[in-house]
N, C-alpha and C positions, 0 to 999 in steps of 0.2 A: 401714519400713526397707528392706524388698526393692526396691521403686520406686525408693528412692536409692539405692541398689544397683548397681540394673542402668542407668541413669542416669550414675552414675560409673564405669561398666563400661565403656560405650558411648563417653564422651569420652575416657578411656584408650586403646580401641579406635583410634579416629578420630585419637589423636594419633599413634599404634604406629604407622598407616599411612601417616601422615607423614613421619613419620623414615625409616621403612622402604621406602617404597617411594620416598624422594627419591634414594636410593642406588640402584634397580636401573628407573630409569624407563627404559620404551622402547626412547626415542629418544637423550638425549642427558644432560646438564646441564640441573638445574632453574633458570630465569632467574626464578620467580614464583610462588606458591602463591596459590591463588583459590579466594576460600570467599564461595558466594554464599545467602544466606537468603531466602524467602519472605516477604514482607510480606503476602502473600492467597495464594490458592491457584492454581497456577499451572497451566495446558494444557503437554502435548506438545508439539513443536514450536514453544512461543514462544521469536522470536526473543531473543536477550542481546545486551548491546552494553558490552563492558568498555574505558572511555576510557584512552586508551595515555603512556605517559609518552615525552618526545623521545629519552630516550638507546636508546628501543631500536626505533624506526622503521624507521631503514637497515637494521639487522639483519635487521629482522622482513616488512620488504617485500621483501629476496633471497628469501625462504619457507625462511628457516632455522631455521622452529618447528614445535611441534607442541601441542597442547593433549589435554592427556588428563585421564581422569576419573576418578577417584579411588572406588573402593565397598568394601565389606566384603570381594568378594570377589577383588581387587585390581586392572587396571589396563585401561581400554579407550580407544586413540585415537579422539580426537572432531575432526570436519568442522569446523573453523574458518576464518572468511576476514577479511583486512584491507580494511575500508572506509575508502577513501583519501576524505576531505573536511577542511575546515578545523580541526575538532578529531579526526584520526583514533582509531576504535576498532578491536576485536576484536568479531567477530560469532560465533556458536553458536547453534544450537537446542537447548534443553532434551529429554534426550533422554527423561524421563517426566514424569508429572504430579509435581506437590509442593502439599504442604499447608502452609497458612500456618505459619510458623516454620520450617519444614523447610531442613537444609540442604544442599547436596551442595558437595563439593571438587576441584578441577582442578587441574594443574599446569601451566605453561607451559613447553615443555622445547623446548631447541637439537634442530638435527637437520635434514637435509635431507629433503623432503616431498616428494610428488610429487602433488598435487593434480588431483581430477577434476572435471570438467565437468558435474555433473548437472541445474542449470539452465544451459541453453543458448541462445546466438540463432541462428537460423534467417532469412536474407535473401533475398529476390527483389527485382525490380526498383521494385514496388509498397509493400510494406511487410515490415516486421519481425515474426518471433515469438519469444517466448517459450516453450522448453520445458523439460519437467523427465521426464529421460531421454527416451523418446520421445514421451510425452503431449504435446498442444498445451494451453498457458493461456494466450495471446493473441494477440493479433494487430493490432498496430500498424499505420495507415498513413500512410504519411507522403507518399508520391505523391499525385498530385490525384487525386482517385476523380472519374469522369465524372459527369454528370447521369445519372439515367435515361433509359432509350430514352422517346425524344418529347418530353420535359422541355426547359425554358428552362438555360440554359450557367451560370446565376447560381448551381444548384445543386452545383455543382462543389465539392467542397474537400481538405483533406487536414488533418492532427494528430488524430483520435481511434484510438479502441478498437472494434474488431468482428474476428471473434468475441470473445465472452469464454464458454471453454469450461468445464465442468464437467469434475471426472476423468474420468466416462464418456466424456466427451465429446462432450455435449451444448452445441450454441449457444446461449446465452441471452441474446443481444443480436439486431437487428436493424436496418437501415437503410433507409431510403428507404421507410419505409411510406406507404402513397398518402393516409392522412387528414393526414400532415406528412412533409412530403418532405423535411425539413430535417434530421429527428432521424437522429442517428447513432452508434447505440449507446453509448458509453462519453462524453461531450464534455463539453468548458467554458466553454462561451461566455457572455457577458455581453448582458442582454436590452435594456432601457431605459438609455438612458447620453446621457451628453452633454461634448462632447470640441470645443474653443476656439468656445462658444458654439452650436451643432446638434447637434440630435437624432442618436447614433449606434445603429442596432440592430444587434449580431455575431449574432445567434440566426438571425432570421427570413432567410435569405437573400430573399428576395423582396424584400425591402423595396431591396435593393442598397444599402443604405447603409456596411456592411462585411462582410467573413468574418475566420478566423481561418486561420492557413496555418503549415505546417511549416517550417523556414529550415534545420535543421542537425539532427546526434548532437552531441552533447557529450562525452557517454561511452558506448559498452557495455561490458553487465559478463556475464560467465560466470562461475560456480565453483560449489564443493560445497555451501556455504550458501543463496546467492539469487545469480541473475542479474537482467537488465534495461536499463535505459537511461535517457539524459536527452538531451531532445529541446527543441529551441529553437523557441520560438513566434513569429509574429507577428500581435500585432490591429490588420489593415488598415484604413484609414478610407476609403470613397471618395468623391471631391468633384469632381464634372463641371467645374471651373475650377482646382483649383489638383491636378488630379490625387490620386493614390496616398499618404497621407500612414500612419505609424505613431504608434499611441496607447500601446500597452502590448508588454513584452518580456513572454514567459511562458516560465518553462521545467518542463516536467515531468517529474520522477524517477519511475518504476514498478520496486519491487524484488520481485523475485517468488521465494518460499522454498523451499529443499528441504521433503523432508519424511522424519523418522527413520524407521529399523525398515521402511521399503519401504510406509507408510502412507499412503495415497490417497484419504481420506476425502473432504479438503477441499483446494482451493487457497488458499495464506495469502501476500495481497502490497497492499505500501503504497503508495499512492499520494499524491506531495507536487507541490502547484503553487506556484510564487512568478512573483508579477507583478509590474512596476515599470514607471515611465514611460519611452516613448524620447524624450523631449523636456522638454522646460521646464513643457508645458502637461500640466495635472490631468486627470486620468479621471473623471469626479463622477458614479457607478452610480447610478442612481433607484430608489427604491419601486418593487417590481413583484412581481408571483408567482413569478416563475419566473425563473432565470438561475443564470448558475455550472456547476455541478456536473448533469449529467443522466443519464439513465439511461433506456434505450428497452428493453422488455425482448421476449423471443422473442413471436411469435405466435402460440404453441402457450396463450399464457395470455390468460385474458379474467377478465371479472369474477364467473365462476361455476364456475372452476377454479385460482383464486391468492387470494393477500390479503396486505396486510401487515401486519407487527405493530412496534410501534415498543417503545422503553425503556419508554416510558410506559403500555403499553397500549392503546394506539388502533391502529385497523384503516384497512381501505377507507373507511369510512363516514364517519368521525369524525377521521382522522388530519391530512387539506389543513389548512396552515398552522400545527400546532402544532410545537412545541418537544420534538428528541429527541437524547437521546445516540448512537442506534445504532435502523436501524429493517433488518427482516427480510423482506427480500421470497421468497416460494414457490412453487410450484405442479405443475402435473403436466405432463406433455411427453410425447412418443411414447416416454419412452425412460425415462418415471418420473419420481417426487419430485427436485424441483431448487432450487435457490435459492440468493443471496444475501444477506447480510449489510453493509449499509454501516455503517462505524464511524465518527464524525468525534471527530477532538482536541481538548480542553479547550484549546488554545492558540489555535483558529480562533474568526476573527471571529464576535460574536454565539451564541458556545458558551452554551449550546446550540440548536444552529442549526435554525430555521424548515424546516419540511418542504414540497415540493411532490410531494402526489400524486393521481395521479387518482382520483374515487368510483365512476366506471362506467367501462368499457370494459373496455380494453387495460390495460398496464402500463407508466405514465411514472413516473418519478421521480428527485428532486433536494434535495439539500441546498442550500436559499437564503439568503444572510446579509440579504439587502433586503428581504424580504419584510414588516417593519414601519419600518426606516429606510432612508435614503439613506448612502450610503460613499462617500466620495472618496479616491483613488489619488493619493499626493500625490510628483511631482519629489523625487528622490533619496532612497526608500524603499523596503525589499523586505515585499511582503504573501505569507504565505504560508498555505496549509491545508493541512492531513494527513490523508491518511483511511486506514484501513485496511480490505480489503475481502476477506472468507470466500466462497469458490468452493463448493459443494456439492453434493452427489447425497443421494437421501431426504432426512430432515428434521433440524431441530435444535432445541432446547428453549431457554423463558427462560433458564434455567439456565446453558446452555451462551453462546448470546449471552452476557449477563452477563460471563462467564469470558473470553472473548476481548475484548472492550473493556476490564476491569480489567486484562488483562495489556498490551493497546495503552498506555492512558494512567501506565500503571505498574509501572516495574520493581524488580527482587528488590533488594535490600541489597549491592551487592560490595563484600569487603575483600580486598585485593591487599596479600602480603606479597612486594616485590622482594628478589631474591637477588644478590650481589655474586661472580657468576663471572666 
């Protein structure tokens, strides 16, 4: 009886502060009540995305709201921002952990905001970055990075990721390493392919049969939740007779998170590519090991001071070519334990997607969807992949992995009660 007790005590409670505190909020007039539940057990700082209904858009994009948060012991504004895309939402970071079933309550209130910049871009002539207050998390370039001193002019290109820093801020990418002069940190290129009847390779630049190249911004974004950008691609074909021809549009979004409470643990930011034909004619990717998605990692790791560990449990040794939800790369640096996390989407081709990584050396790695079939890019389609990707300094457990991919492919329960002010 006491258990029911304190149970009907507590939703009493939870409704009292409903009422009560819809009368003395904040900022202004409650436009909404939002009561979101845990379906699994949810991290710090994952993102929320509550899909927004039209009548209050215009409103809500002048930044004449405020999102606050509802607890026992009564009322604390919360860092919300409007993701302006086809189906606009609200975005927030959960600002504690929650246990499956668990619920917490927001309110959505009128009021003029004045909104800070705590992930921010950062521009020079070369490329873009990424900051979250003054820390650096990446480094986009979108200019043609030169060959290396001495190197053939073929190696030239622009559209990837270097550095990708840890909060310490530690590098953990690298470029132009002398056993492949090709790999460059963060990239997506397609290996084996075949594009109006000839062999196209975007990877190997040596081979000079293509690269892949920057064209444009689409958007940048600063604000108090996540900043970042979308960047327009294009995969070059070249053909010593009929010249410079394009095969694929790509465009890729990079949203990179705040993080609550002044929390620095980890960097937390998604990364989506969508490709599509510029022309009539098909992209038909071939069976190969390697292509898509790469990953070159600092030099400070070899094969006797990193490892990875995948969903499944496979390592160095045993991991080339299998099937994972999320694989954990680590290791040691001059500056300590580091590592990433890559996560990919249950919505991407060949979920769950074929692994490429190396057994000895250095530290490559890539999510491959061809690695047992062929894929063709078909005229007037958009393909797209999602990945989410954990920045870190020291380590992090199954456990934890685990906990950030359920919270990537799955969100809490929201019910949204609109109010007629």
């Amino acid at each position: 009886m006491r258990i029911y007790f304190i149970l009907f005590s507590k939703t009493i409670f939870l409704f009292f502060l409903t009422v009560t505190f819809h009368k003395i909020s904040l900022a202004g007039e409650t436009m909404a009540t939002i009561t979101i539940t845990a379906n699994q057990a949810m991290a710090p700082n994952t993102p929320v995305f509550l899909p927004l209904e039209n009548k209050l858009l215009s409103f809500m994009a002048a930044g004449n709201f405020h999102l606050e948060r509802i607890t026992e012991t009564g009322r604390a504004m919360m860092a919300a921002q409007l993701v302006q895309t086809a189906s606009p939402q609200l975005c927030w970071l959960l600002p504690e952990k929650m246990t499956s079933g668990e619920k917490q309550l927001y309110e959505l209130v009128s009021g003029t905001d004045t909104p800070k910049s705590l992930v921010h871009i950062g521009m020079d002539s070369e490329a873009l970055e990424v900051h979250y207050h003054n820390q650096k998390v990446l480094r986009y370039q979108y200019a043609l990075m030169p060959a290396p001193a001495g190197e053939q002019t073929y190696y030239e290109r622009s559209g990837f990721i270097h550095p990708i820093w840890s909060p310490r801020g530690t590098a953990l990418t690298r470029i132009h390493p002398s056993d492949h002069l090709h790999h460059l940190g963060f990239w997506n290129p397609w290996t084996k392919t075949e594009f109006e009847g000839r062999p196209v390779d975007f990877w190997n630049l040596k081979e000079q049969q293509g690269t892949v190249r920057f064209v444009n911004f689409k958007t940048l974004m600063s604000g108090e939740v996540f900043g970042g950008f979308e960047a327009e691609h294009q995969f070059v074909v070249f053909d010593s007779v009929a010249g410079e021809k394009i095969a694929l549009n790509e465009i890729w979004q990079i949203r990179c998170y705040a993080q609550t409470q002044g929390n620095t643990k980890f960097w937390l930011w998604d990364f989506t590519t969508c490709q599509s034909c510029a022309s009539e004619s098909p992209l038909k990717i071939l069976q190969y090991r390697y292509g898509g998605f790469g990953f070159r990692g600092t030099a400070d790791w070899n094969e006797t001071n990193s490892d990875y560990v995948t969903s499944e449990g496979k390592t160095r040794k045993d991991g080339n070519g299998t099937r994972a939800r999320w694989c954990n790369i680590s290791g040691k640096t001059d500056h300590g334990e580091a590592g990433i996390l890559f996560i990919s989407h249950p919505d991407n081709h060949e979920y769950p997607e074929p692994l490429r990584i190396w057994p000895q050396g250095e530290v490559f790695f890539g999510f491959c969807p061809v690695v047992y079939a062929d894929w063709e890019i078909k005229p007037g389609e958009n393909y797209v992949r999602k990945y989410r990707v954990i920045v870190y300094d020291g380590k992090i457990s199954r456990d934890e992995a685990e906990l950030f991919w359920s919270n990537f492919v799955s969100q809490p329960t929201i019910n949204v009660q609109w109010h007629s002010n």
